[in-house]
C-alpha angles and dihedrals in degrees: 000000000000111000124187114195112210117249093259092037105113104256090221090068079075083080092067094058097042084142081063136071103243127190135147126231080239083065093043101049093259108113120115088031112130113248103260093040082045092049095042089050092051101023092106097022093073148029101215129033106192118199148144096220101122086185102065104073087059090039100053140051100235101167112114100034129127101205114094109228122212112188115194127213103240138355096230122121106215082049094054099040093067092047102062090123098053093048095049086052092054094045093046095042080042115119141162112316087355117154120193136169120218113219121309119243113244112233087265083073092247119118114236104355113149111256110261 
């Protein structure tokens, strides 16, 4: 699978897909681009676009394209790192014009931790 890492995704969670063919629109000349020009240039070019922008699902049409969309909760590393198994499980549950959402941080800043 081609997988595309938003620009603010961490670049080591590329270790957890190395089955996969991982880049970043940063790598591909990409960064800086607004959201609808960024998802019309890799809508096509890739099967996954990985990112942590929660906006963008409210911000952008996205019936009608072909690239799966996996938006994490956070970008932050220590976060990430403790959630391989979610995210393999998004890539791999992942199809044509899918959006899904990877665990919600709770308000103490750690991803799936039961509510006190």
């Amino acid at each position: 699978m081609k997988i595309v890492f938003d620009e603010n995704v961490p670049w080591p969670l590329r270790k957890f897909l190395p089955a996969h063919e991982v880049t970043s629109v940063q790598r591909e000349g990409f960064g800086g681009m607004e959201n609808g020009a960024l998802l019309a240039r890799i809508d096509g070019c890739f099967d996954v676009f990985i990112l942590c922008d929660k906006n963008l699902r409210y911000q952008q049409n996205l019936s009608g394209r072909r690239i799966a969309i996996i938006e994490l909760p956070t970008n932050r590393w220590p976060i990430l790192m403790k959630m391989e198994e979610e995210i393999l499980s998004a890539v791999a549950n992942s199809f044509t014009g899918s959006y899904q959402t990877v665990g919600e941080p709770t308000p103490g800043g750690k991803a799936n931790d039961p509510a006190p």
